[in-house]
N, C-alpha and C positions, 0 to 999 in steps of 0.2 A: 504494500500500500504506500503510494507517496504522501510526503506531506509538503506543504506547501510555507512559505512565509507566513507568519499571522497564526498559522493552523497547527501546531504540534500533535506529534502522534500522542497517545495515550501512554505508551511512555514517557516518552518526555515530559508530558503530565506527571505523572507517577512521579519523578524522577526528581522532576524539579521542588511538590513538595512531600518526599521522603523525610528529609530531616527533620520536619516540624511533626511529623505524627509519633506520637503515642507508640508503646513498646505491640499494644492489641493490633494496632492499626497498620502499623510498621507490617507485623506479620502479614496482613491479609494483604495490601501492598505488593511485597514480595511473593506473596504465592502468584498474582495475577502475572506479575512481571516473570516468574517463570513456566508458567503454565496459562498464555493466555487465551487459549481457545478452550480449554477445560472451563477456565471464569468466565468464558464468555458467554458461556452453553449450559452453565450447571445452576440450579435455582441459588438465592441468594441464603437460604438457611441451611442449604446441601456444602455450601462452601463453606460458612459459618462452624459448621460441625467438623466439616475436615481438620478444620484448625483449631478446633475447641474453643471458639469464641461467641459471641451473643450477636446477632443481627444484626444487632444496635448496630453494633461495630462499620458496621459498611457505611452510614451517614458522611462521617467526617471524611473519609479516604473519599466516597463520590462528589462531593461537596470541594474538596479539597484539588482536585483534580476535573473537574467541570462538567462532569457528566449527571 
């Protein structure tokens, strides 16, 4: 997928704010960043539990990153 000026990929989302999240946050973060067609695909409570964390948790990371 290209990205364009203006437009960053969802990494680079990610990426950019990494440092500012939370140790819960961080993790789910990083799982998309390595697996992102499984995050992309899998319900949001189906991920949540992979990683033994609470729903919740996806708020600030899609908020944080613009989706």
């Amino acid at each position: 997928m290209a990205t364009f000026p203006g437009n960053p990929s969802m990494a680079q989302r990610i990426a950019r704010v990494l440092p500012t999240l939370t140790r819960s946050h961080r993790q789910m973060a990083d799982y998309v960043l390595a697996h992102p067609l499984q995050a992309a695909t899998m319900p949001i409570d189906e991920l949540a539990a992979t990683l033994g964390v609470s729903g919740g948790h996806r708020q600030p990371v899609c908020t944080g990153t613009g989706i």
